[in-house]
Each structure stands twice: as structure tokens, then as C-alpha cells.
N, C-alpha and C positions, 0 to 999 in steps of 0.2 A: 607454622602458619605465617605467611608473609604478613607486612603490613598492612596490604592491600585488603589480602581477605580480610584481616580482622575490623577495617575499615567497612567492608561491604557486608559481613556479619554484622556490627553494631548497630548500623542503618536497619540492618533487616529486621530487629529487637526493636529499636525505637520506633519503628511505623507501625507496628501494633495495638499500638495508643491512636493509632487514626484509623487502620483497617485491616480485615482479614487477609492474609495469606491467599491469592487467587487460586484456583481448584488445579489440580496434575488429574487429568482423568483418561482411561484409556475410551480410544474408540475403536470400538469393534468394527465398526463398516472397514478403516482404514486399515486395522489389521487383517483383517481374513485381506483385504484385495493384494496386499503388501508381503504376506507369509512373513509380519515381524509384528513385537507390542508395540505399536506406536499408540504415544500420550500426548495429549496434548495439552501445553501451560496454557491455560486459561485468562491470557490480559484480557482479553475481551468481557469478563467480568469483575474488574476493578470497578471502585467506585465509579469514576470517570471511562470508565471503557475501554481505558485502554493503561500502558505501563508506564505512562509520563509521569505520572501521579508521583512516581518511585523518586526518581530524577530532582522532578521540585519540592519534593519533602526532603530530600536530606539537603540538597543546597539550602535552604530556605534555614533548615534548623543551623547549620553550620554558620551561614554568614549571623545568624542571629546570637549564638550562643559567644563568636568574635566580635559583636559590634551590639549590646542588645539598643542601644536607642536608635537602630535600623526600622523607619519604620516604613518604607516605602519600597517597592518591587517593579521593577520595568522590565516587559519581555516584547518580544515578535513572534505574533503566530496567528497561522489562520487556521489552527485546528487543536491536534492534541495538544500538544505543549501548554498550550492558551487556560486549555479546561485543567490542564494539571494545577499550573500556575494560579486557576484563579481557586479552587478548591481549597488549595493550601493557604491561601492569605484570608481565606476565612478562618481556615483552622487556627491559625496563628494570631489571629488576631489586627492581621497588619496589613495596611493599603496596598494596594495593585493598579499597574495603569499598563493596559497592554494595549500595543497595537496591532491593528489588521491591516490587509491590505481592502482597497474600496472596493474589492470585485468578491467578497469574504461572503458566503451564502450566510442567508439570514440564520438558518439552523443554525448554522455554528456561533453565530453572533449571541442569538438565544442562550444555547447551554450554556455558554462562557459566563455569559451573565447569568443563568440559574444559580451554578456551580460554586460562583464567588461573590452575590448576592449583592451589599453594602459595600463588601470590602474591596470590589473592583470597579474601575471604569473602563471602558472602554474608546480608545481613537482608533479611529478608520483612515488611515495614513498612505497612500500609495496605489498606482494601481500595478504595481511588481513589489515580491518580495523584498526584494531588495533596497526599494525607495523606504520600505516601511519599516525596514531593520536599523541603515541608517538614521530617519526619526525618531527611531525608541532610543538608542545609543545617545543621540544628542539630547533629547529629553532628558534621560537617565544622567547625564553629565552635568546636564542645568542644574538639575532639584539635586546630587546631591544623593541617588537613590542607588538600588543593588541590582544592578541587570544580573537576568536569569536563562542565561545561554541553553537553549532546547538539547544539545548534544556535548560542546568542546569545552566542559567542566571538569577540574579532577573529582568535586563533588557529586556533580550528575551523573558522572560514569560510575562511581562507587553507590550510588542511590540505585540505577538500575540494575546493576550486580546482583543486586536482591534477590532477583527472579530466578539468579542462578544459584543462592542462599535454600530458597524455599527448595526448588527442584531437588536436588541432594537432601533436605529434611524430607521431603514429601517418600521419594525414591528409594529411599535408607541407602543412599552410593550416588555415583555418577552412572547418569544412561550408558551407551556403547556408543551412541552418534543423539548429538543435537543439531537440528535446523531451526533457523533466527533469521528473520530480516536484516535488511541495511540498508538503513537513511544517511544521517548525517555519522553512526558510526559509536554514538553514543551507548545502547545498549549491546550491542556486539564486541566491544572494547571494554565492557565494565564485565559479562560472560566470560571472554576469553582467556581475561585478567585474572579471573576467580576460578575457574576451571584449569586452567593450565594446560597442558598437554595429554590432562588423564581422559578427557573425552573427543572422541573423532569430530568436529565441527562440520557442519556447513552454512554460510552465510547467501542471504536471497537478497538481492536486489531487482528492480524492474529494469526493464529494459531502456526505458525512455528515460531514466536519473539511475544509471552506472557507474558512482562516481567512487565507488571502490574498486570497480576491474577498473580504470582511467586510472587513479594512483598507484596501483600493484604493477599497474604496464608503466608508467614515468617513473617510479622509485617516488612520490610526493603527490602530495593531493596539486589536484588540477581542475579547473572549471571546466566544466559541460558547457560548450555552445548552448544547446540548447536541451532543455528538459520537458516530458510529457508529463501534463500533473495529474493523469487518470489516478497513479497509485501514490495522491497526494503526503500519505505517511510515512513514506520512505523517498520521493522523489525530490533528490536534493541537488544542489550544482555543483555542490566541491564539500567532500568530505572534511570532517575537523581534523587542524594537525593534530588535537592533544588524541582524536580517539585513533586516528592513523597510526599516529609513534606505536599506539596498543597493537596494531593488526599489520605493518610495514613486513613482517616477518611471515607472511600468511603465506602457503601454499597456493598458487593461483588457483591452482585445479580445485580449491577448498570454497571458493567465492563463482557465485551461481547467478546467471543472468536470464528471468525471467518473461516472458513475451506476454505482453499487458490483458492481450485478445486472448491468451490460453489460461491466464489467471480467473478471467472472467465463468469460465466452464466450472474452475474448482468453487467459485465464489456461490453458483447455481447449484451447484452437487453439494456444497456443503448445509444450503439453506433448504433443497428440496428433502433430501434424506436426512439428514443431522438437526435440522430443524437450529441451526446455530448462522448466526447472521454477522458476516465480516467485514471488515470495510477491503479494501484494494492489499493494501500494504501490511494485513493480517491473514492474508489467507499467501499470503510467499511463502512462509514454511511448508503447510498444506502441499501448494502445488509444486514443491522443488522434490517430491516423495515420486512423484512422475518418472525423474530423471537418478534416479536411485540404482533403482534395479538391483543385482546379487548383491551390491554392498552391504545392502539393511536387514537380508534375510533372517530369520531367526533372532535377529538383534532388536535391542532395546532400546526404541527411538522417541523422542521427546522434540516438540513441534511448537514454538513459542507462537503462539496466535497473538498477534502481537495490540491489532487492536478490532472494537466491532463500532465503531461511530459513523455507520453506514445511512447516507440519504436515500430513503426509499423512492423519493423521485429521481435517482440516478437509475433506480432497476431496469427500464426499457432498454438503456444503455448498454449496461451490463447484459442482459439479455441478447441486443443485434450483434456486441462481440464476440458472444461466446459462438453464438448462430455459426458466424461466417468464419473462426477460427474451425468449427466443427465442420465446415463445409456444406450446410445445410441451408445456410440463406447465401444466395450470390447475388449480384445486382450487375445490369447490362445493358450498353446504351443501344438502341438495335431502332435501324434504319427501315421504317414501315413504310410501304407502297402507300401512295395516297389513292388508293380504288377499293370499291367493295369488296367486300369479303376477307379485305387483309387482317383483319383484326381475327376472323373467325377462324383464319389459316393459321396464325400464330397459336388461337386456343387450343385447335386441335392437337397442335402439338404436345402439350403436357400430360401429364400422365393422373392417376387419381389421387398417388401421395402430392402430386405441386399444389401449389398455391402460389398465385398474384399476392402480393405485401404492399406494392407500388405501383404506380402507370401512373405516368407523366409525362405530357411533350413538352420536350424541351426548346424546339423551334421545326421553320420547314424549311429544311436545310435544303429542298431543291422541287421544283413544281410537284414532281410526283411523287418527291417523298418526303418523310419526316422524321425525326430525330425523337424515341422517345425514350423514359430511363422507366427502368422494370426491374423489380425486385422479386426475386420467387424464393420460396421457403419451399423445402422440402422433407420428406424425414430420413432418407440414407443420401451422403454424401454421391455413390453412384447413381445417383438418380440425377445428376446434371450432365455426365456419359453421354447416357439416351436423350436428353433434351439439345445437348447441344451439337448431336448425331441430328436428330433432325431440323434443327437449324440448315445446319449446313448443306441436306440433302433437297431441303425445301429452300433453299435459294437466298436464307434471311442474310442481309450482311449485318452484322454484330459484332460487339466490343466488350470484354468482360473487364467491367473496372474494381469489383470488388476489393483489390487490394492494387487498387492504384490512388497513391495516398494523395496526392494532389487533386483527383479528381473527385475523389471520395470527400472530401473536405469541403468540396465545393457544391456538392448536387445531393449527398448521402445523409 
């Protein structure tokens, strides 16, 4: 046994003073669709929902057990992290002052404070991450206190190793292929570390915060211009050195880039049928079984859900994504005759699966005509063939912007 494991073994024995072992359970939906046992680790029912919890319990114990008159904790987060962090300085008995950024949804402000009651405060610091990471760092330098890095810790990455602790207790072995997300690199690097080469890997990142294919392609971690925070749990801007040095050796082909509008389909199939509710950056394993195919057949697959701290006012969201990834909602800006009957020209066009979602003029772009945006839902993807078959036979001139991201940003 390396030191490492026995490092990420000991954590996994000392957190059972604070909580269960999260569930390994298969799912039948995803095996028969798969022809493989796929399982899935259950973060998404940790105390906190998710598998930070891991992370900031064994930092926490460790800087405590080297310094016990440690009594104050400084992090940045506007999410998991936040709630692991403040969980544990309840448990511990010891102050927290974390900060958010000021655009930080109330929900998450809420938990964070449920979580960690008395023993946390909270500052709302920034309106980018980044403004707010810096403040907590120089806070933390002022007082004196123990910043608690969400990924680039030797201790956080041995804390979340855990989940690869439990899997192999739960399993009686190692699965044949594990998929795990990737954020900052932290749980992927504390797995990889612990598993070694005896299991097939694959790691899921989004598409809009890939900042592990970005270091695999430089040889070193490198900022993302820019990042989409749909799949806020994992969308980071620059992976950690300490958890890179872990995964620098990685097969590229092993690291999996996922499209944020097709995650959103697994996100609906996972809560219509499964009746299990994930946030963005918990359902990447899930949907990286997409992109499988003959690799997983027959094999014994293991799917870190990594967390479920989903805002049900986000679901509309997730719902128009998944729509127009599936091809079944379009949206179109289409140049309407200003005389009668042109509206009733356009109805007759559709069929009895369409549906209108949208109508809207946008302006009159010209005496006799108008500019308006229309959204239609449908239920088979070929059913906008025939619609926009007869668009074109009836004369409409039309723009399909559905995935025209600049304009969609602006009108959608």
C-alpha cells in the first residue's frame, strides 16, 4: 500500500464519526440501455449533497490535529465547497468565514448558513470569482486563519479519495471502468491516486470549463479565456497544479468533453424515470456512458454522481436546453408580410405535433413587413423537415437562430 492510499484509507475510517458511507447502487434503467452493471456512487446523498463534505473533513481534521489552537477557517465558494466547509466547522466546533461572490443565488447563501449554523459567517465579496478568492486569501492572511482550498490540497485530495476507499469496500474489488467528473481536479486526482492503474478511468468535464483537456494539450494547467457557469460544480478556469501533477500523465483519449445542452437531456431522464435529482456537474458521469459504446459492454461500471444541489428554479432552463439539443424546440426569426391573412398563412403551415412556445415582433423592419421571433416545439426532430419545407414553398423568408449563440443570448 502506498502512503497515499493509506492516507486516503485513514480519512475514510475517520469520517464515520461524522457520516455514512454514500450508497454504490446499481441502476437497472442504465444497465439494460448499456448491456453493462453500471453503479452508481451516490454523492448526491452525502449529508451536504454532495462530495466536498469529504475534502473539508480531512483538511480541517489535519490542519487541526498540527495546530489545535486553529480556530478560524477562510474559504471561497459560491456553492459545494461553501456547504462542505461550513458543515464541518460546525462539527468541529470551530469558526468559518467564507466568502461568496455578490451574484451568489440566495439558495446557496441559505444552505450555507443552514449547514454551518453559529459557526459560520458569511461575506458576499465580488462580483467574479475571482475578486472573491482573492478577499478571502487576504482576510485569511489578516486574522491569522486556515484557508481551505475547494481542490489544490494534498489533504483535500486524500479527503476525496474516500469515495474511491468506499467503492472497492462497497464492490469487494475495483469496477472494470470508473467515470468521475472534473472541476478543479481535486476529486479526480485524489481517485486516480488511489486506484492506480488497476481501473480503466474516464474523467467528464463540460464543455464551457475544459480546463483539463487545456492542460493535457499545454503539458500545464492554463486559464480558460473564458467559462460557462451552467455546470457550476465542475466549471473551473485553470485546473490545480497539486491535482494536475496527479493526472499530467493521463491518456488524453481518457479525459471526456461534455456539451452542456446534451447534459441537460441526461439531467431530465435522470429525474423523469430515476426519480433522482442532479445538479449540472453530477450528472457528467451519467451522460459520458453516451459516448461509451462496445468499451463498457458486459463490464462493470461505477458512475460518481458527483453532486445533487440542484435549483428547481433553474428546471425551465434545463428543460429549453435539453428541447433544442434534442432538436425538438427551434426558434426563428421569419419576416412576416404586413397584410391579412399572413399570420393565418404561417398557421396553416404547421402540423398537429407543432406548437407556437413564442411570438414576438421584434420590429418593422420594412413598410410591408415585419421582423418577428417564433419559437416552436415539437415532438420528432423531423418534424421541422416538413415545416421548413413549407416555409420555403410558401414564400416565408426566415432565419433559424436556434444555435446562433450571439443571437440567442440576446432575444432567447
Amino acid at each position: 500500500m502506498t502512503e497515499f492510499q493509506d492516507n486516503a484509507r485513514t480519512a475514510e475510517v475517520a469520517m464515520r464519526a461524522v457520516f455514512e458511507p454514500t450508497p454504490l447502487q446499481r441502476n437497472d434503467h442504465l444497465s439494460e440501455r448499456y448491456g453493462a452493471e453500471i453503479l452508481l456512487k451516490r454523492e448526491d446523498l452525502s449529508p451536504v449533497r454532495s462530495y466536498k463534505l469529504r475534502g473539508a473533513f480531512n483538511a480541517m481534521r489535519k490542519a487541526l490535529a498540527a495546530r489545535p489552537e486553529t480556530t478560524q477557517f477562510v474559504c471561497a465558494s459560491a456553492g459545494n465547497h461553501a456547504q462542505g466547509v461550513a458543515f464541518m466547522c460546525r462539527h468541529f466546533g470551530v469558526k468559518g468565514v467564507i466568502f461568496m461572490p455578490v451574484t451568489t443565488p440566495q439558495q446557496k447563501i441559505g444552505k450555507t448558513e443552514k449547514f454551518g449554523g453559529d459557526a459560520v459567517s458569511i461575506r458576499l465579496t465580488g462580483d467574479y470569482f475571482d475578486d472573491t478568492l482573492h478577499a478571502a486569501q487576504a482576510y485569511c492572511a489578516e486574522v491569522g486563519g486556515h484557508f481551505l482550498s475547494p481542490f489544490d490540497d494534498e489533504d483535500v485530495i486524500a479527503g476525496q479519495a474516500s469515495v474511491a476507499v468506499e467503492i472497492e469496500a462497497q464492490l469487494g474489488g475495483m469496477p472494470d471502468h470508473l467515470i468521475l467528473p472534473v472541476g478543479g481536479g481535486g476529486l479526480s486526482a485524489g481517485v486516480r491516486s488511489y486506484m492506480g492503474d488497476a481501473v480503466n478511468l474516464t474523467l467528464v468535464e463540460p464543455a464551457g470549463g475544459a480546463c483539463l483537456a487545456a492542460a493535457l494539450a499545454a503539458g500545464k494547467p492554463v486559464r480558460l479565456r473564458h467559462v460557462e457557469n451552467f455546470a457550476d460544480g465542475a466549471a473551473v478556469a485553470q485546473i490545480g497544479a497539486r491535482t494536475f501533477a496527479r493526472l499530467a500523465d493521463l491518456d488524453p483519449a481518457q479525459a471526456r468533453v461534455i456539451d452542456e445542452d446534451r447534459l441537460c437531456t441526461t439531467m431530465l431522464e435522470m429525474l423523469n424515470i430515476e426519480g433522482i435529482v442532479l445538479e449540472p456537474a453530477g450528472a457528467l458521469a451519467v451522460d459520458a456512458l453516451k459516448d461509451m459504446g462496445d468499451a463498457i459492454r458486459g463490464k462493470t461500471v461505477v458512475c460518481v454522481t458527483s453532486g445533487g444541489n440542484f435549483d428547481f428554479e433553474r428546471l425551465p432552463e434545463v428543460k429549453e436546453r435539453a428541447q433544442r439539443y434534442s432538436g425538438v424546440k427551434k426558434y426563428f426569426i421569419l419576416r412576416m408580410p404586413q397584410r391579412p391573412g399572413a399570420l393565418r398563412d404561417f398557421l396553416d403551415i404547421l402540423g398537429p405535433e407543432d406548437d407556437i412556445a413564442r411570438f414576438e415582433y421584434l420590429k418593422k423592419s420594412a413598410r410591408n413587413f415585419g421582423s418577428v421571433l417564433i419559437g416552436i416545439e415539437t415532438t420528432r426532430p423531423e418534424n421541422f423537415v416538413h415545416i421548413q419545407r413549407k416555409l420555403d414553398d410558401a414564400g416565408f423568408d426566415y432565419r433559424d437562430i436556434t444555435r446562433d449563440e450571439v443571437l440567442a443570448e440576446f432575444l432567447i
